[in-house]
N, C-alpha and C positions, 0 to 999 in steps of 0.2 A: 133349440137353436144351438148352433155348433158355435165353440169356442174361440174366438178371435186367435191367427195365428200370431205365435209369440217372435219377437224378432231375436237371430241368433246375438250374444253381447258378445264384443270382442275378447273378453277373458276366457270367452269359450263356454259359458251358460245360455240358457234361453230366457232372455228377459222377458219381463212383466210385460202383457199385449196393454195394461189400462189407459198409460198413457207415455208416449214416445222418452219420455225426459225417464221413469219408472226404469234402475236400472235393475230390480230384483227379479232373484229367478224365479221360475213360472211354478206351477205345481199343478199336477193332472190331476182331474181333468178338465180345470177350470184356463190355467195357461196366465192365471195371475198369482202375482206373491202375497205372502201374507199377510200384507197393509191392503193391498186391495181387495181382498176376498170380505163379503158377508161375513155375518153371523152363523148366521147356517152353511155356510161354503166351509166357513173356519174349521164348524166343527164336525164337517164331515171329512175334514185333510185330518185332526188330529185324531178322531175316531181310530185313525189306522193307527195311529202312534204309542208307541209302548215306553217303559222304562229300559236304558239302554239302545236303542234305538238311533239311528243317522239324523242327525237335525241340519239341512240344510237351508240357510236364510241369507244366503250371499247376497248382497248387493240392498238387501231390503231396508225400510224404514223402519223402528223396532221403537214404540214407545214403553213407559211403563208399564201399561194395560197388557199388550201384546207380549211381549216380552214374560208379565208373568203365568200369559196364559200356556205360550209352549214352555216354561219350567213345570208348569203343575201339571201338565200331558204326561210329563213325565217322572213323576215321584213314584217312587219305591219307598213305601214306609217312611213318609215325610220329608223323605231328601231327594232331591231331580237328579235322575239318573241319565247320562246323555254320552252315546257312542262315539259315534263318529261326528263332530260337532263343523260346517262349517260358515263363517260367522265373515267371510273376503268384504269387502267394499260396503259392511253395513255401515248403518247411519243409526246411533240408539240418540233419538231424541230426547231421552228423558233417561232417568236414572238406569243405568247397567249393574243391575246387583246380581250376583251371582254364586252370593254366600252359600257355601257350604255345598256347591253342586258336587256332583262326582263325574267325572268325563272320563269314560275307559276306552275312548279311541282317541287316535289324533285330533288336535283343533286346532283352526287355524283362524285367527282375525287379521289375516295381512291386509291391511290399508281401511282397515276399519275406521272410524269417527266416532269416538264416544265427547258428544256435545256437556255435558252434565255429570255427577260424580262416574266411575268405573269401580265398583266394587269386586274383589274376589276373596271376598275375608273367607278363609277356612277353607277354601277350593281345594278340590284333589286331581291332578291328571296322572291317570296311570301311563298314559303316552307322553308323545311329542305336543309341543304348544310351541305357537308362533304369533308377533304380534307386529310383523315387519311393515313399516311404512304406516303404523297407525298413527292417529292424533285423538291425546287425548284435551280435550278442551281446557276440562278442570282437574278434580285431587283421581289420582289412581292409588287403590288399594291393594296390594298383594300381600296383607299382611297374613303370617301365619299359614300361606301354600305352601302346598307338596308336589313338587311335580316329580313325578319317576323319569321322564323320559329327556329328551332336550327341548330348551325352549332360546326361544330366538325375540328380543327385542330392538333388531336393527332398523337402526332408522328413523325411529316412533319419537313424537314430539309430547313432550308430557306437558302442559300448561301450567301446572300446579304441583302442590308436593304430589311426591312419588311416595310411596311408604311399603316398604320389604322386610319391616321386621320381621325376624323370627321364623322367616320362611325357609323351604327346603329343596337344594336342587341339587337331585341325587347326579344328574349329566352335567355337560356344558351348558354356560350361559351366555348367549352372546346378543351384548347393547350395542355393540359399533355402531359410530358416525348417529348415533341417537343424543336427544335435547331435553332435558331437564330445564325447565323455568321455575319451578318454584325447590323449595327444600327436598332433599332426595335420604332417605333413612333404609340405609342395610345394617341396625344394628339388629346384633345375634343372630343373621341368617348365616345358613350351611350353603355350602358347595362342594359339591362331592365331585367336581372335575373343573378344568379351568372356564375361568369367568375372564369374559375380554367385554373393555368397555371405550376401545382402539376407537380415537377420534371424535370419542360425545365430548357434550358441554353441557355442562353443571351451572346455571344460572346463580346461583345461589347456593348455602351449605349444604355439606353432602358429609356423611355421617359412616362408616363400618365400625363402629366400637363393637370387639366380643365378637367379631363374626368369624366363622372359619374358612379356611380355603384348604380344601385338602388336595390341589394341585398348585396350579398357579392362578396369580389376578394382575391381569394386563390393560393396563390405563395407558400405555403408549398413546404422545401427540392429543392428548386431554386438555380440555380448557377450564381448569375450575375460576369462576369468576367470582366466588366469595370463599370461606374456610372451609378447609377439607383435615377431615377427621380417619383417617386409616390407621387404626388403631386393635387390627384382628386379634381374637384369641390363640388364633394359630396358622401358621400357610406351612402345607407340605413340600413345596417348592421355592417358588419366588415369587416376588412381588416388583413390574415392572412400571418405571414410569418416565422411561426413556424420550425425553422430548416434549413430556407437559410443561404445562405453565397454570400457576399458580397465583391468582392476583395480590389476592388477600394474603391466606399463610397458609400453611402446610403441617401436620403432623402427622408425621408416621413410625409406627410401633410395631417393630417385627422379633421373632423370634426362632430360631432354628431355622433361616432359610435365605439366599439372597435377594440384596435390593436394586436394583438396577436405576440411577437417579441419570446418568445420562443425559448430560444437554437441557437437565430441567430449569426449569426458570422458575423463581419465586421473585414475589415482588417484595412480600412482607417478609414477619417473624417466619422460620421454620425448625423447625425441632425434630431430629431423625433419633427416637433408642431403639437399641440394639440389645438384643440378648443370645449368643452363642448366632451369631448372622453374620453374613459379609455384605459391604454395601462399593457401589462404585458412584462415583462423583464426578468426573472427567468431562468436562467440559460445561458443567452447570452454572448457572447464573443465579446468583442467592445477591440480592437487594437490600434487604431485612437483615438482621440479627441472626444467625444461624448455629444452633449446637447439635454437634452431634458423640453421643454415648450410648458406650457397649458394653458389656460386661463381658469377655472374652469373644469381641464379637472383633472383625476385623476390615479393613477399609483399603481395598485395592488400588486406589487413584484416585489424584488431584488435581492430574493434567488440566489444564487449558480452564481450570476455574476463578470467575470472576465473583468475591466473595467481600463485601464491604466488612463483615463484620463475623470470623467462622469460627467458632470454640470446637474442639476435639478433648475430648476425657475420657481416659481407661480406654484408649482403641489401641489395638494389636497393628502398627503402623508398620511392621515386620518386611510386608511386600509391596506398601503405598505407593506409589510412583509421583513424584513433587515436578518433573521437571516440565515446565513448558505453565506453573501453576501463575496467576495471575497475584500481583500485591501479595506475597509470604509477611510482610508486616501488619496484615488484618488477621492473622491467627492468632489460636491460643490455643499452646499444647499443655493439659496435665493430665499428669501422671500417664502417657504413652508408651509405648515400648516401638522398641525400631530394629533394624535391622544389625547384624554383629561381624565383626570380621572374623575367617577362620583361623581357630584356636591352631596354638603347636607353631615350631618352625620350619616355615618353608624354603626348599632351594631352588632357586633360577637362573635365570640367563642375565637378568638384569642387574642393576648396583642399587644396594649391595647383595651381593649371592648369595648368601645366607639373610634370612630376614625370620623373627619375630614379629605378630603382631597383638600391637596390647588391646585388650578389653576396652571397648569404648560403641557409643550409639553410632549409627550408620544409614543413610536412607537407601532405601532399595536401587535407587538410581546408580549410587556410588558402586556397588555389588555388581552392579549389570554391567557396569563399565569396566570394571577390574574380572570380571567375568568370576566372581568366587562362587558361582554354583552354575551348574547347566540349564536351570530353569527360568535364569535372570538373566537372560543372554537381552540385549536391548533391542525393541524390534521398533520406538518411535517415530511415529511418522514424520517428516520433516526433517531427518537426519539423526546421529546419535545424538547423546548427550557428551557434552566436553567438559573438561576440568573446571572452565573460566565459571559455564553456566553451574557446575556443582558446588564450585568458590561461593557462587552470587547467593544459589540457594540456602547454604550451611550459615552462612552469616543470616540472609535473612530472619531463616527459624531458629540461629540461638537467640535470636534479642528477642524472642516470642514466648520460648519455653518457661515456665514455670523450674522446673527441675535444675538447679544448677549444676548440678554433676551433667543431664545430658548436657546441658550449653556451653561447659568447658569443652565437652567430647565433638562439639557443633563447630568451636572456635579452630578447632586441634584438625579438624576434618578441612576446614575452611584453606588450611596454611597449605596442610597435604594437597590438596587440590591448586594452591596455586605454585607449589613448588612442581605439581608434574607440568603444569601449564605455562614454567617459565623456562627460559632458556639459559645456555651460557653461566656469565657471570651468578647472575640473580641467583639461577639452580642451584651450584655449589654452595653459596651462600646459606640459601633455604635449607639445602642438605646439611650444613655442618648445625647449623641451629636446632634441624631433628635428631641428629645424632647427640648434641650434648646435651640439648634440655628440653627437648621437644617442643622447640619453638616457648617455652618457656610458660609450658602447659603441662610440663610430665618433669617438675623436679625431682620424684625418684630417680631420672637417670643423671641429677648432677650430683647425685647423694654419692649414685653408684661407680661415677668415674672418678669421684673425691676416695673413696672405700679404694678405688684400682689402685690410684696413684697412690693412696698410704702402703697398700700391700707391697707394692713394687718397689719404695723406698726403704719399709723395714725388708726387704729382703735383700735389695743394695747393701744395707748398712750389714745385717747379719753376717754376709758374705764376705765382705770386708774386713770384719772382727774376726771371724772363724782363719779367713786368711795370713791373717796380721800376727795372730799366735801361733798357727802352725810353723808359724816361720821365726819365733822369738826364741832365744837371744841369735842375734846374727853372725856364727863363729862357720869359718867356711869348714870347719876340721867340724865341728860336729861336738868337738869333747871339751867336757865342763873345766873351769881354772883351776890348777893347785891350789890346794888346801893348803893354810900354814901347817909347819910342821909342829909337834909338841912341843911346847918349852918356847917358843920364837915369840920374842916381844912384837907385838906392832907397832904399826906405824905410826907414827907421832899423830895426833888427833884422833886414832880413831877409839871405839869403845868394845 
C-alpha cells in the first residue's frame, strides 16, 4: 500500500499525511513524522541514523520516550552526537533534556514550545544555535554551555527561571524583544563578542555577578520589573543601558569601560561603581536614593537629570556637563575634582587686558563657555549656556559640596558669572569688588593692595627725605658761614 501523500507546510516542509492538524515533517518512505510512525517504522527511519548525522524533527511532537530514543540513535561513546540538528515549530511535551549532547552543525529551534523543564546542562554547539520566537513553558537550563558559533534568543518567552551560569559564547548573543518571567541568572558566564538584550523584560531578578563581556552588553529600552544585578568581572568595551527602566533598583559595577545610563529610569535605590570607567547620565530619571563612585573613573553629564536624591564620590567631574541638570540641591558631591582655569597670564581684547587667573574648581560648562580649550566648545541643545544659568548652577552645587575649599571656589564662580551677566552700573560695581577682594572670597588680594599701598608710601616718604637733605642747609651761594676767628670771644649766651 503506497504512502498517503504528505501535504506541502507553509514553512516549506512536507508535513505529516497522519492527520490534517499534524504539522511535522514527513520522513521516507513512510510520509509521517516521528510521533506518528510505529515501532517498527521508527526503527527502520533510525536504523539509517548515525552519530553526527542530520536530525530533522521540525514541527513534530517530541515526548520524553521519543525524544530519548533519537539521542540514543545517536551516541558515540555514551554521548549523542548530532549534525545538522533541526528542531523549527517542535512541540517537546515532556521534558527536553539534552545534557551533554554535542551538536557539530547548526541548530535551530526557532518557534519551538518546550511545554515542561528545557534542559541543556553541559551542551556543546560547535556551530550557530538559534532559539528565535521559542516559548518556554517552564525553567530553561543553559547552564554550563559552549557554543562556538552564534546564537540567537530573539524573541523566546521563558515562563520560568532562565539559568546561564557559567556558560560560554565564544560569538554574539542576541535576546532582543525576548521575556523572562521568572528569575534570569548569567552569573560567570563568558561572552566572547557582544551580547544585546535591546527591548527584553525581565519579570523578575536578573543577576550578571562575575560575568565577562569581552565586547560590549546592550540592554537598550529594557524593562527590569524587579532587581537587576550587573555587576561583570570585566567588559572590554561598554555597557549600555540607554533608555531602560528599572522598577525595583539597579546595581551596576563596571570597570575599564563605558557606561552609557542615558534616559534610564530607576524607580528604587541605584548604586553605579566605577573603576578606571566613564559613565554618562544625561537625561536619566533616578526616583530612589542614587550613588554613584569611581575610583578614577569619570562621569560626562548631568544634563536634563531628574534625581530625588544623587551622591557623587571620588568622580573625575573634570568634563561633567551640569547645565540644563534638574534640582542641583539633591546632590552630594565628595571629594570630586572638576574642572580648572588656564594657568599663566593671559592677554586680550577685553577688560582688563592683561588678566591672571587664580587656581580655583570650575565646571565644564563654564570652560565651554569662556571657550578655555577647543574640545569644550558648547554644542547644547536648546541653546548655549549663559552666565545667569551658570550663576544658578555654581550656587546651587556650592550648598551641596562637602569640600569647603571647592564651595568657596563655587561661590567665587557664582559672583564671576553674575558680574559677566550684569550690566552698566551693577558690572563696574561687581568689577571693582573682584579687583579688590574678590568679591570678598580672595583676601590675599586685599593683603596684596594693602603690601602696594605700604610700598608706594615708603617710597613717597623716602623720596621726600633723600630730597629734603640734598637740598639742606639752604644758602643760595652754596658756601658754608665763617668761622670765628682765633682769639674772638663769643657771643653772649653761647657755649
Amino acid at each position: 500500500m503506497a504512502p498517503a501523500r504528505s501535504p506541502l507546510h507553509s514553512s516549506g516542509w512536507t508535513s505529516c499525511a497522519a492527520t490534517p492538524q499534524c504539522r511535522g515533517v514527513a520522513h521516507r518512505p513512510y510520509g509521517r513524522c516521528f510521533a506518528h510512525l510505529d515501532q517498527d517504522e521508527l526503527a527502520d527511519v533510525l536504523a539509517s541514523f548515525a552519530p553526527g548525522k542530520a536530525l530533522d524533527a521540525r514541527g513534530t511532537a517530541l515526548d520524553d520516550d521519543l525524544l530519548s530514543l533519537l539521542l540514543d540513535a545517536a551516541r558515540d561513546k555514551g554521548v549523542p552526537v548530532l549534525g545538522r540538528a533541526r528542531f523549527d515549530g517542535a512541540r517537546f511535551t515532556g521534558e527536553a533534556r539534552f545534557r551533554e549532547v554535542l551538536f557539530t552543525g547548526d541548530v535551530s529551534f526557532d518557534d519551538a514550545r518546550f511545554e515542561r523543564l528545557a534542559s541543556f546542562f553541559d551542551a556543546r554547539f560547535k556551530r550557530n544555535v538559534s532559539f528565535r520566537g521559542a516559548h518556554f513553558l517552564r525553567e530553561l537550563s543553559f547552564h554550563e554551555v559552549r557554543v562556538a558559533g552564534h546564537t540567537s534568543f530573539d524573541r523566546v518567552i521563558v515562563g520560568s527561571d532562565a539559568l546561564f551560569g557559567k556558560a560560554r559564547f565564544e560569538r554574539a548573543l542576541s535576546c532582543e524583544g525576548a521575556r523572562f518571567d521568572g528569575f534570569a541568572a548569567f552569573d560567570e558566564a563568558r561572552f566572547g563578542d557582544e551580547v544585546s538584550f535591546r527591548g527584553s523584560r525581565f519579570g523578575r531578578a536578573v543577576s550578571f555577578r562575575r560575568s565577562a563581556f569581552a565586547r560590549s552588553a546592550v540592554f537598550d529600552a529594557v524593562r527590569f520589573t524587579a532587581a537587576v544585578y550587573l555587576s561583570p568581572s570585566s567588559v572590554g568595551r561598554r555597557i549600555t543601558l540607554a533608555g531602560a527602566r528599572a522598577d525595583k533598583s539597579l546595581e551596576v559595577a563596571a570597570a575599564g569601560c563605558s557606561v552609557d545610563l542615558r534616559r534610564v529610569a530607576v524607580l528604587g535605590p541605584s548604586r553605579l561603581r566605577l573603576a578606571e570607567a566613564e559613565a554618562d547620565l544625561a537625561g536619566a530619571v533616578l526616583r530612589g536614593p542614587a550613588t554613584v563612585t569611581g575610583r578614577g573613573s569619570r562621569l560626562t553629564s548631568l544634563r536634563g537629570v531628574h534625581a530625588e536624591r544623587l551622591t557623587l564620590s571620588e568622580m573625575d567631574l573634570s568634563t561633567c556637563r551640569f547645565d540644563g541638570l534638574h534640582t542641583p540641591e539633591a546632590l552630594r558631591l565628595s571629594r570630586c575634582n572638576f574642572a580648572a582655569p588656564p594657568r599663566g597670564v593671559r592677554v586680550g581684547l577685553g577688560w582688563p587686558p592683561l588678566r591672571w587667573w587664580s587656581t580655583r574648581a570650575a565646571l565644564a560648562d563654564e570652560a565651554a563657555w569662556r571657550g578655555w580649550s577647543p574640545e569644550m566648545l558648547d554644542a547644547q541643545a536648546g541653546g548655549a549656556t549663559t552666565p545667569d544659568r551658570l550663576a544658578a548652577l555654581y550656587t546651587g552645587l556650592g550648598a551641596v559640596t562637602e569640600d569647603k575649599r571647592t564651595a568657596a571656589d563655587f561661590a567665587f564662580a557664582a559672583m564671576e558669572m553674575r558680574r559677566h551677566g550684569s550690566r552698566s552700573v551693577t558690572r563696574w560695581l561687581l568689577s571693582i569688588s573682584w579687583l579688590a577682594c574678590g568679591y570678598g572670597l580672595r583676601m590675599g588680594r586685599v593683603f596684596a593692595w594693602l603690601a602696594l599701598v605700604a610700598v608706594l608710601t615708603a617710597g613717597a616718604v623716602l623720596w621726600s627725605t633723600t630730597e629734603h637733605l640734598t637740598t639742606w642747609p639752604p644758602h643760595s651761594s652754596g658756601k658754608a658761614p665763617a668761622a670765628h676767628p682765633p682769639g674772638t670771644a663769643h657771643p653772649p649766651g653761647s657755649e
